[in-house]
LOVEX-736240 format. One record per atom (N, C-alpha, C, O): residue number from 1; x, y, z; atom name. Coordinates in Angstrom, 3 decimals, always signed. Example, Ala and Ser with C-alpha at 12.3 -4.5 7.8 and 13.67 -1.06 7.14 Angstrom:
BEGIN
R resi x y z name
R 1 +13.190 -5.690 +7.800 N
R 1 +12.300 -4.500 +7.800 CA
R 1 +13.200 -3.300 +7.800 C
R 1 +14.236 -3.319 +8.465 O
R 2 +12.850 -2.250 +7.080 N
R 2 +13.670 -1.060 +7.140 CA
R 2 +12.900 +0.030 +7.870 C
R 2 +13.409 +1.138 +8.039 O
This chain:
BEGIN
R resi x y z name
R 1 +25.535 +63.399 -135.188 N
R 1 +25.920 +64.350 -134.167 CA
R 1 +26.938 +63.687 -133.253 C
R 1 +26.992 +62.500 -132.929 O
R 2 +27.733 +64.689 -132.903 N
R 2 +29.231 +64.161 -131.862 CA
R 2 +29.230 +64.791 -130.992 C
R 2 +29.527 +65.936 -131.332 O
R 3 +28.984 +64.678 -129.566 N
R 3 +29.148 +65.314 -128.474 CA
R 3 +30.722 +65.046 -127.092 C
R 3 +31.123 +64.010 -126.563 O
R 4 +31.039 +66.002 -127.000 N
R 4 +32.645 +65.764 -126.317 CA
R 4 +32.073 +66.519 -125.206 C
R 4 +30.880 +66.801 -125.104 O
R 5 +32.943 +66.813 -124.425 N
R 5 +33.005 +67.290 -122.776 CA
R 5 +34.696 +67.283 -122.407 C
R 5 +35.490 +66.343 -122.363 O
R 6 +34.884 +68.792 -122.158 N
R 6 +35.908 +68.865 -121.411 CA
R 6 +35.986 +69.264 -119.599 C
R 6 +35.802 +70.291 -118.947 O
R 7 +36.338 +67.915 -119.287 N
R 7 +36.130 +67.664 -118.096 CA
R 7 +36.713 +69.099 -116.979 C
R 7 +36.205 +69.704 -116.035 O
R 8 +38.081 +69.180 -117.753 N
R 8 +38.685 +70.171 -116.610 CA
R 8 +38.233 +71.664 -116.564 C
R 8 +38.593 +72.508 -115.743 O
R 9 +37.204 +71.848 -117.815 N
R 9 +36.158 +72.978 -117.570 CA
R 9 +34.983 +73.033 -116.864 C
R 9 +34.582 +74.079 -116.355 O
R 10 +34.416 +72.015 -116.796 N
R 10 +33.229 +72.100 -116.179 CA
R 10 +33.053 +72.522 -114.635 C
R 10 +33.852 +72.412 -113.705 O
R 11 +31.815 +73.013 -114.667 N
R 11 +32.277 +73.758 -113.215 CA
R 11 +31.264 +72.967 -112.550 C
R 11 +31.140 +73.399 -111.404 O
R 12 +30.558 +72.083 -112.752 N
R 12 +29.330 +71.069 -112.034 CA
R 12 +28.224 +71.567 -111.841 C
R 12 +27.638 +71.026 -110.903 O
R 13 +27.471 +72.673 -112.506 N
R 13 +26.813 +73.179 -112.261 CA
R 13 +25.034 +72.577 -113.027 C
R 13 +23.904 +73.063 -112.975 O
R 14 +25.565 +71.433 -113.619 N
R 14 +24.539 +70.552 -113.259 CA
R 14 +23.158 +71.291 -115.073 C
R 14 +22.180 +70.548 -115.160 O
R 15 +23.156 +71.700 -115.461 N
R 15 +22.339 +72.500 -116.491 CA
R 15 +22.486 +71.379 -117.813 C
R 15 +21.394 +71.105 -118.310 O
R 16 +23.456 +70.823 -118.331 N
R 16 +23.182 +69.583 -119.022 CA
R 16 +22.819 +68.531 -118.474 C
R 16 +22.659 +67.831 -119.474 O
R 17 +22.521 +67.774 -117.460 N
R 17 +22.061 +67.085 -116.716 CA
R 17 +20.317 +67.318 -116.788 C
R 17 +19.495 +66.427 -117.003 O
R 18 +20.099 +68.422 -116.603 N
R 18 +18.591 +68.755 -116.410 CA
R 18 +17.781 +68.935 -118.078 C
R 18 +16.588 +68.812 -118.354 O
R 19 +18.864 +69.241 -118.913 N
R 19 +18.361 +69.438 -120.110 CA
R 19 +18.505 +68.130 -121.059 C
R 19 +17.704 +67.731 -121.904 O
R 20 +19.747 +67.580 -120.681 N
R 20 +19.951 +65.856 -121.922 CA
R 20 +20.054 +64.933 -120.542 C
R 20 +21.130 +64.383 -120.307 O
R 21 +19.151 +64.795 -119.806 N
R 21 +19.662 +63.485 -118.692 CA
R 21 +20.038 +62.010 -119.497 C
R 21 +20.748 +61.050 -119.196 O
R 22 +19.299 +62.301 -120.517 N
R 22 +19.829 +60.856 -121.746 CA
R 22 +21.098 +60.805 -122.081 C
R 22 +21.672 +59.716 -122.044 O
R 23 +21.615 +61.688 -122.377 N
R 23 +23.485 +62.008 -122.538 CA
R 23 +24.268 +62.500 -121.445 C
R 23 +25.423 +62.090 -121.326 O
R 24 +23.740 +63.421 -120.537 N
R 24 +24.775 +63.894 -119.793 CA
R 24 +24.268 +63.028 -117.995 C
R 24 +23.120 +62.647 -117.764 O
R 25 +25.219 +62.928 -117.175 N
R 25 +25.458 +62.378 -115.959 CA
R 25 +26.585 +63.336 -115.320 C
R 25 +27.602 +63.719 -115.899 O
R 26 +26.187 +63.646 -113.992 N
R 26 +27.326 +64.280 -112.852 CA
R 26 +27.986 +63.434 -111.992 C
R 26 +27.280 +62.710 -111.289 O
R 27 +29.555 +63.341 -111.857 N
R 27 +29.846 +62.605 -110.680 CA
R 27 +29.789 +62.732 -109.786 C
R 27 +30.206 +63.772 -109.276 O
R 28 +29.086 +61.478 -108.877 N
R 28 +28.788 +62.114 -107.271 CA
R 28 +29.901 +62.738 -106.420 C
R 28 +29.564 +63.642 -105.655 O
R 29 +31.110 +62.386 -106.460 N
R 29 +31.943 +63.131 -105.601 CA
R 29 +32.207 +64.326 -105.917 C
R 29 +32.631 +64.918 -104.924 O
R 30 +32.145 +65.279 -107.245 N
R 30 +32.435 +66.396 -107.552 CA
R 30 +31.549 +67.246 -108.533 C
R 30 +31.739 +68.412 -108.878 O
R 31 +30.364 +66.250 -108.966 N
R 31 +29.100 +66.948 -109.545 CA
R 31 +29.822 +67.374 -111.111 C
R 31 +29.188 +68.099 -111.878 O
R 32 +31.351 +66.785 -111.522 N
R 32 +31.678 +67.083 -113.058 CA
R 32 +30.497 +66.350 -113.715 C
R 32 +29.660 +65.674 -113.118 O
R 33 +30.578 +66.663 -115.461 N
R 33 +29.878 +65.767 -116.061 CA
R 33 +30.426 +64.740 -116.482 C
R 33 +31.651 +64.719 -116.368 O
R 34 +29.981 +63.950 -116.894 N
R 34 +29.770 +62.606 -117.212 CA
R 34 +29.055 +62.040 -118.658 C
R 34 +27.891 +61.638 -118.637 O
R 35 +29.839 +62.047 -119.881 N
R 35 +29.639 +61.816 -121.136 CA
R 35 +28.237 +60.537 -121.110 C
R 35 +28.823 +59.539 -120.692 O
R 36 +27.420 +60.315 -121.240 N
R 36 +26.413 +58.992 -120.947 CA
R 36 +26.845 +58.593 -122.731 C
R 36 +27.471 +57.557 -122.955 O
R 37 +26.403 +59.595 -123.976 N
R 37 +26.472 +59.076 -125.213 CA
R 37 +27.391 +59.953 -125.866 C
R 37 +26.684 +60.906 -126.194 O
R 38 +28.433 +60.159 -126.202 N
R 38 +28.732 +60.596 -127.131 CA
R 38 +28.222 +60.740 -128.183 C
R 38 +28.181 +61.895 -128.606 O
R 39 +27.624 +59.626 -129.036 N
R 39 +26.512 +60.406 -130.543 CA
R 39 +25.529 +59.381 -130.195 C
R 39 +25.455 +58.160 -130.330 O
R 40 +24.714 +60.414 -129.641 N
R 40 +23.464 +60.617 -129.115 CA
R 40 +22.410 +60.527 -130.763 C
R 40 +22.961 +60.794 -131.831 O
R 41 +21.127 +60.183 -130.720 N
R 41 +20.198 +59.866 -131.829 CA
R 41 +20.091 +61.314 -132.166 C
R 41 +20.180 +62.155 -131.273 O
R 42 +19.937 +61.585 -133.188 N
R 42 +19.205 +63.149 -134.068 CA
R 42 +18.326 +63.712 -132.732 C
R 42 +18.588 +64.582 -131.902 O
R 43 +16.789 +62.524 -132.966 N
R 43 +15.828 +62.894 -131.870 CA
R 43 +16.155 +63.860 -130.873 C
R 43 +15.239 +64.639 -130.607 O
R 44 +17.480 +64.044 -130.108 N
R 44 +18.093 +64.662 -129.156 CA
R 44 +18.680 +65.775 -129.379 C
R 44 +19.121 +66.440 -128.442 O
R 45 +18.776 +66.127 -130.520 N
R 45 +19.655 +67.685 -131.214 CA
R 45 +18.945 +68.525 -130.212 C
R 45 +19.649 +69.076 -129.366 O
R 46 +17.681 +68.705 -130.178 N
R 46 +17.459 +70.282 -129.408 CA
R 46 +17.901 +69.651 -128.333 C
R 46 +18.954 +70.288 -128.364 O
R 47 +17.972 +69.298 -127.855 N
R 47 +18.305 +68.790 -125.879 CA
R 47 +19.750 +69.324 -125.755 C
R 47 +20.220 +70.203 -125.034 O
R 48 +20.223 +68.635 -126.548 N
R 48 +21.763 +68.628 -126.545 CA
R 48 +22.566 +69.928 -127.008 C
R 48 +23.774 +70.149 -126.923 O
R 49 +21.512 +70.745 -127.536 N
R 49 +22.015 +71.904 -128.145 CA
R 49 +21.676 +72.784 -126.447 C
R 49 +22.531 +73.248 -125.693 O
R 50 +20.652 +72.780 -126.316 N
R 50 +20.173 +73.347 -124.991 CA
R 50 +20.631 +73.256 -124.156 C
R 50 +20.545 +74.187 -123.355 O
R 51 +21.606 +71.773 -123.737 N
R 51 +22.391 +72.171 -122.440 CA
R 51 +24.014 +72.457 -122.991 C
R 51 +24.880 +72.741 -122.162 O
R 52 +24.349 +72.352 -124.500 N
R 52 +25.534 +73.198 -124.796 CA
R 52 +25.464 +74.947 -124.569 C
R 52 +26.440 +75.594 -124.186 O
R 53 +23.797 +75.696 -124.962 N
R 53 +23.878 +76.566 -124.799 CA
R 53 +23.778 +77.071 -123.073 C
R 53 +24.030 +78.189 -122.626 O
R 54 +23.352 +75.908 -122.357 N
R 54 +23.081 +76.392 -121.076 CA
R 54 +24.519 +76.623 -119.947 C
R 54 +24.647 +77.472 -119.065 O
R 55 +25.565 +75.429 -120.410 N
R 55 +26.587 +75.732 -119.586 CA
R 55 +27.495 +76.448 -119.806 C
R 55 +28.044 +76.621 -120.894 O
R 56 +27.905 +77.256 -118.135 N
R 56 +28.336 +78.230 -118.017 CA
R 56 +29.486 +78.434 -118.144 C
R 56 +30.014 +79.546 -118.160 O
R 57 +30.402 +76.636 -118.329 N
R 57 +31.734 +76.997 -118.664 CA
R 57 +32.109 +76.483 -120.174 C
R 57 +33.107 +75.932 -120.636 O
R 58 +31.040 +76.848 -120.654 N
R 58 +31.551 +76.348 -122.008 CA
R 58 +31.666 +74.602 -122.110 C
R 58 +31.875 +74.175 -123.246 O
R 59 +31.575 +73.850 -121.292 N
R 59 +32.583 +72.838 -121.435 CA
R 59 +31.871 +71.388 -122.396 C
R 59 +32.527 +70.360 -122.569 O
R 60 +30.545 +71.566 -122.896 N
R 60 +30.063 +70.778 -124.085 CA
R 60 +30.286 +71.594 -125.427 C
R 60 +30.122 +72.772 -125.745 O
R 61 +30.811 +70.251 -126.189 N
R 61 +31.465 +70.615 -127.640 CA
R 61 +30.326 +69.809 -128.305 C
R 61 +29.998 +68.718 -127.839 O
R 62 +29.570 +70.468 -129.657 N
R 62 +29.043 +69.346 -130.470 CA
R 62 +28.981 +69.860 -131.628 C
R 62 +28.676 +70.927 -132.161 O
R 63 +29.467 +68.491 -131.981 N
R 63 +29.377 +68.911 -133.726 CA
R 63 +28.233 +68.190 -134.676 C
R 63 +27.254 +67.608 -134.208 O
R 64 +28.432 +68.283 -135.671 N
R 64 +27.099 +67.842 -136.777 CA
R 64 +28.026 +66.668 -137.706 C
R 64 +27.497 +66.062 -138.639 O
């Protein structure tokens, strides 16, 4: 699994953070995300799928 983030979409609204805190991180000055793993273990597929489906700007990409 490959996980990307496009930064200049994200709106900081923090929903991958709460769902992959193992992969995703917010920056404190503007609450964007913050890539922690790019390819993250299997173990993590639902997490990671869950906060791709959770944010609101689209801005997690993952592939298989």
């Amino acid at each position: 699994m490959k996980v990307s983030v496009e930064e200049d979409k994200c709106c900081g609204a923090g929903h991958c953070v709460l769902a992959a805190p193992e992969v995703f991180d917010q920056r404190e000055a503007d609450g964007i995300v913050i890539l922690l793993d790019p390819s993250p273990p299997l173990a993590l597929r639902d997490k990671v799928a869950e906060a791709s489906f959770l944010c609101p700007a689209a801005a997690i990409v993952v592939e298989d």
